[in-house]
C-alpha positions as CSV (number, residue, x, y, z in Angstrom):
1,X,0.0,0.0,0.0
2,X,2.4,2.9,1.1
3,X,5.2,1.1,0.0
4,X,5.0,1.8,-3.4
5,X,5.1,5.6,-2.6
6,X,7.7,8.1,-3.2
7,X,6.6,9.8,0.0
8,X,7.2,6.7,2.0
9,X,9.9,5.2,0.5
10,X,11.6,8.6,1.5
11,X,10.7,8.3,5.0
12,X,11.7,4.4,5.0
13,X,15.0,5.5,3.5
14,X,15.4,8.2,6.4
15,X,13.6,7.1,9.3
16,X,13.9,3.5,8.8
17,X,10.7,1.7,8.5
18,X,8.9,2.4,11.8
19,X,5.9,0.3,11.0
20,X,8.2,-2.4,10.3
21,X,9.9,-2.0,13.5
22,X,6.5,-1.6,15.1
23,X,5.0,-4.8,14.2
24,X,7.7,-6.3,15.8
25,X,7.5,-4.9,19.2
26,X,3.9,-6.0,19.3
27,X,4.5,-9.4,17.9
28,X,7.1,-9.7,20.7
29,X,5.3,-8.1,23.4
30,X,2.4,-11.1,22.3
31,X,4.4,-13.5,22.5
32,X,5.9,-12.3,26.2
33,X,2.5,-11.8,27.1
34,X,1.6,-15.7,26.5
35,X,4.6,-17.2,28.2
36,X,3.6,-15.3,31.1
37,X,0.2,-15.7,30.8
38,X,-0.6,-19.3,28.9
39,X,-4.0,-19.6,30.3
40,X,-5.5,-16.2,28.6
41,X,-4.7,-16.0,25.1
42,X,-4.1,-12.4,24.3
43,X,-7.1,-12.8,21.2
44,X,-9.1,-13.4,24.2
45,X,-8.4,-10.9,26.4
46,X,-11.9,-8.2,26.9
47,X,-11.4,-4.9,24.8
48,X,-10.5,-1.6,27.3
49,X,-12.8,1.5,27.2
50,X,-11.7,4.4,27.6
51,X,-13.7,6.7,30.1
52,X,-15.5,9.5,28.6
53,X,-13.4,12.6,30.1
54,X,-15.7,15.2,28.8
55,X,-18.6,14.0,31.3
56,X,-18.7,14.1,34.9
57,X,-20.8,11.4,37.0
């Protein structure tokens, strides 16, 4: 998709490719997160919400 970009391929060639590098860190962060925690796959895990900061209870 971006790849085949000038714009990107700039950034890649300056930057380095951060979503690259991203994807990464997340796959290993997954795969920390099930050695430490086999019995709760991290698929499985509930979704956070955020709290609504512009209301007040």
């Amino acid at each position: 998709m971006f790849q085949e970009t000038p714009i990107f391929s700039r950034l890649v060639d300056e930057r380095g490719d951060i979503p690259a590098q991203v994807r990464g860190e997340a796959e290993r962060i997954r795969r920390d997160l099930a050695r430490v925690m086999p019995w709760a796959p991290v698929s499985d895990l509930p979704a956070r919400t955020m709290p609504d900061r512009g209301r007040r209870p």
